[in-house]
RODO-2510 file (C-alpha; in nm, 4 decimals, decimal comma):
residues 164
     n   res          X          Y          Z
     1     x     8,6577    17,4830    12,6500
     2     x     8,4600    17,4502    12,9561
     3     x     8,7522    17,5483    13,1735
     4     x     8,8046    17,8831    12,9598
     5     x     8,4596    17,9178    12,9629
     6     x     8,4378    17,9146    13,3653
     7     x     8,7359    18,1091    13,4055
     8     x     8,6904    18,4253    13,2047
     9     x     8,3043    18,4249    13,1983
    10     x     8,2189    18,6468    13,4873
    11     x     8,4819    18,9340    13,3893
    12     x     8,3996    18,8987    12,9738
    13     x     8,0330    18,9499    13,0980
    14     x     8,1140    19,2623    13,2849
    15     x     8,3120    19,4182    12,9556
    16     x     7,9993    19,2967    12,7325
    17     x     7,7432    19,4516    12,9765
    18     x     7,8968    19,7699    12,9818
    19     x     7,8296    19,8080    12,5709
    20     x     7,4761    19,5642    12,5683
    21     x     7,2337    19,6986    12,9086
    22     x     6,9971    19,3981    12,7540
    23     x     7,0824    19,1023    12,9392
    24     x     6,9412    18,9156    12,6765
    25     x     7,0937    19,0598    12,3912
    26     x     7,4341    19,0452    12,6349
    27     x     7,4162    18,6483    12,6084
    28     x     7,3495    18,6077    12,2779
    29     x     7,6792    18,8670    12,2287
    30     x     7,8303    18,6582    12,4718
    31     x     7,7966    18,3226    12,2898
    32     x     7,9074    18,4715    11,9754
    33     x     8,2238    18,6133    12,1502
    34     x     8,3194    18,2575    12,3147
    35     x     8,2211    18,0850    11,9432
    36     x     8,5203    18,3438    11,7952
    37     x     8,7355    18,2967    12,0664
    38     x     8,7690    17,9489    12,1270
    39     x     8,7738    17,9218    11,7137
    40     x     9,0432    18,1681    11,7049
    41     x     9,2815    18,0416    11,9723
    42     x     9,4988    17,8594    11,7508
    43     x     9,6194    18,1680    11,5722
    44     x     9,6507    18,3714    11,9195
    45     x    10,0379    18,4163    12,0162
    46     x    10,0300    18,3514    12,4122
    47     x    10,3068    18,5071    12,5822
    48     x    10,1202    18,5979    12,9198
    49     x     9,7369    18,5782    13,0938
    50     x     9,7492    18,9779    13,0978
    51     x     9,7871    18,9690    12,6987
    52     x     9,5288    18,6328    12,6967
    53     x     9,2634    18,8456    12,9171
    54     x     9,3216    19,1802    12,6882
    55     x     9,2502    18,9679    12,3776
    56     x     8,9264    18,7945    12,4825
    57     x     8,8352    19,1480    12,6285
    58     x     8,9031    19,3421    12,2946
    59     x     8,6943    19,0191    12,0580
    60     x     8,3832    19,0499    12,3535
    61     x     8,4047    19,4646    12,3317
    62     x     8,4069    19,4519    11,9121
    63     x     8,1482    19,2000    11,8377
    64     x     7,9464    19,3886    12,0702
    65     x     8,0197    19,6788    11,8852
    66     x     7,9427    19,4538    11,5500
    67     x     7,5689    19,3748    11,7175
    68     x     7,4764    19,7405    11,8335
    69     x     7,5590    19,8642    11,4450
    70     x     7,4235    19,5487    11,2996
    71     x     7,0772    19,6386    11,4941
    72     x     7,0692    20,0355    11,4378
    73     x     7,1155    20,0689    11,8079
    74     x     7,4286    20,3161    11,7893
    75     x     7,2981    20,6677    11,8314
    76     x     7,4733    20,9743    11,8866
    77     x     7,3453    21,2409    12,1323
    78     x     7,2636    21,5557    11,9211
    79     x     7,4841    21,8653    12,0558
    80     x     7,1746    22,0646    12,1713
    81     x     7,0605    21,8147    12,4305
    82     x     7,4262    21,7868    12,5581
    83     x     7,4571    22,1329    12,6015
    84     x     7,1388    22,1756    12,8670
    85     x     7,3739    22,0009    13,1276
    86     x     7,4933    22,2424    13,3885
    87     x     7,8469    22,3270    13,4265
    88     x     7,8595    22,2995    13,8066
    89     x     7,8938    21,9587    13,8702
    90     x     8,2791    21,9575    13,8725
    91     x     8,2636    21,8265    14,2389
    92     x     8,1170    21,5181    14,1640
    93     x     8,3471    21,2397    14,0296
    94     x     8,3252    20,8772    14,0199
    95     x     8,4843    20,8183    14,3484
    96     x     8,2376    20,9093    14,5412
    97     x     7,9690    20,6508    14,4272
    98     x     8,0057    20,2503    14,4259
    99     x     8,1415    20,0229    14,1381
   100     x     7,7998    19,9239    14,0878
   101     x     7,6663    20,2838    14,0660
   102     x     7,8852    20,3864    13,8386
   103     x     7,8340    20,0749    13,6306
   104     x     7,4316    20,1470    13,6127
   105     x     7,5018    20,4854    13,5405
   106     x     7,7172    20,4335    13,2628
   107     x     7,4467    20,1612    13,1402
   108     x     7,1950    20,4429    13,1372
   109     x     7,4303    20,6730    12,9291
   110     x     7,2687    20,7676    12,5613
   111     x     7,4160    20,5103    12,3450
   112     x     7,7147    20,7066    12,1905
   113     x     7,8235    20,8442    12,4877
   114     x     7,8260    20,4825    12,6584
   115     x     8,0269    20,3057    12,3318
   116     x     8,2585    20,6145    12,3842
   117     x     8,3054    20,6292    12,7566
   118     x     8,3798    20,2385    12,7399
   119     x     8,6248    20,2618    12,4767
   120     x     8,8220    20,5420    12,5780
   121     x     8,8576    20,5203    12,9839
   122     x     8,8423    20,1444    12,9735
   123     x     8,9403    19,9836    12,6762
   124     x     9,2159    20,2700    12,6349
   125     x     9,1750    20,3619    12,2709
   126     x     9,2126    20,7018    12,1443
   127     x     8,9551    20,9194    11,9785
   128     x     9,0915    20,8705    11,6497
   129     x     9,1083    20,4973    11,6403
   130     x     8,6949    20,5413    11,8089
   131     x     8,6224    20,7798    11,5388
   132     x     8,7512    20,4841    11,2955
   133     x     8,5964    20,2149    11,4597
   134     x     8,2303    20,3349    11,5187
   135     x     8,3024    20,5641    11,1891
   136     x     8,2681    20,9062    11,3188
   137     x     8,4807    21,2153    11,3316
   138     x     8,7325    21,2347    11,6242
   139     x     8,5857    21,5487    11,6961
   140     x     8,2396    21,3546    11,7480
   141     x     8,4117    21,0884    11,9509
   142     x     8,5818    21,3535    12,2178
   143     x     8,2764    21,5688    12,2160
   144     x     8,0170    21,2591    12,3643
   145     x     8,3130    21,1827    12,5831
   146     x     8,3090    21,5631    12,7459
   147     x     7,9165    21,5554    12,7355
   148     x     7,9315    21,1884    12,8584
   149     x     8,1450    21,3115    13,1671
   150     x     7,9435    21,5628    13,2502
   151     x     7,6014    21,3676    13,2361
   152     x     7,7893    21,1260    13,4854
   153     x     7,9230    21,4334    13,7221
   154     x     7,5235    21,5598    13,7333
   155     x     7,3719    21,1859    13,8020
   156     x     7,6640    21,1641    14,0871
   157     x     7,6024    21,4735    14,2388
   158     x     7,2051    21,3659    14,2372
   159     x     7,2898    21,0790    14,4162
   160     x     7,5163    21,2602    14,6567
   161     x     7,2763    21,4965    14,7069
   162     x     6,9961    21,1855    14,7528
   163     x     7,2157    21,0949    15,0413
   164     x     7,2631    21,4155    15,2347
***
């Protein structure tokens, strides 16, 4: 258990910190992840470490899920405040800050658009199964995506700008 736990920690904490900005709420996520994992390995099917990794990944990203609903903290962006973001920022994508950048930025994200952003570009699931799981309408789901996006294009740009 120790081994597993030493081995995986640093990249689970990296998916869980990307849904829970609270470092303290991110450990106590964290434990609870590593409790259902290591109590759940006996009915896992191992074929590879890719599948192994993708697993852990997917329990760490839904329990986190489970403790943002749990605690009320899973708020959608209301469409007016979306729609003050410019249009312009088309020139600014992700490439041209850090890892790290774009990690704190995402952090920063409204709450919906952060759960949606991580779930759709990383964790690769559609808008319909998001609009199951957080139990929304797809239409909500790929609407804070598009706003999400362009909140992140603006905050890039700043910072390219910041740098000029």
């Amino acid at each position: 258990m120790k081994e597993l736990y030493q081995m995986y920690i640093e990249e689970l904490s990296s998916v869980c910190y990307r849904y829970v900005p609270s470092r303290d709420d991110a450990k106590d996520v964290l434990q609870n992840s590593f409790v259902k994992i290591l109590t759940s390995i006996p009915d896992f099917e191992y074929r590879d470490e890719a599948m192994f990794k993708g697993w852990m990944k997917k329990v760490v990203a839904n329990e986190a899920l489970g403790y943002l609903k749990d605690r009320r903290r899973l708020l959608f962006v209301e469409q007016q405040q979306a729609d003050a973001l410019p249009d312009d920022d088309d020139d600014a994508g992700p490439e041209q800050v850090s890892p790290d950048e774009l990690h704190q930025l995402i952090t920063e994200l409204p709450d919906g658009y952060r759960m949606v952003v991580n779930l759709f570009a990383f964790e690769g699931y559609s808008h319909k199964q998001i609009a199951a799981l957080l139990g929304i309408c797809e239409a909500t789901s790929a609407s804070q995506f598009f706003h999400a996006k362009r909140l992140l294009a603006k905050k890039i740009k700043e910072i390219k700008d910041k740098r000029r």
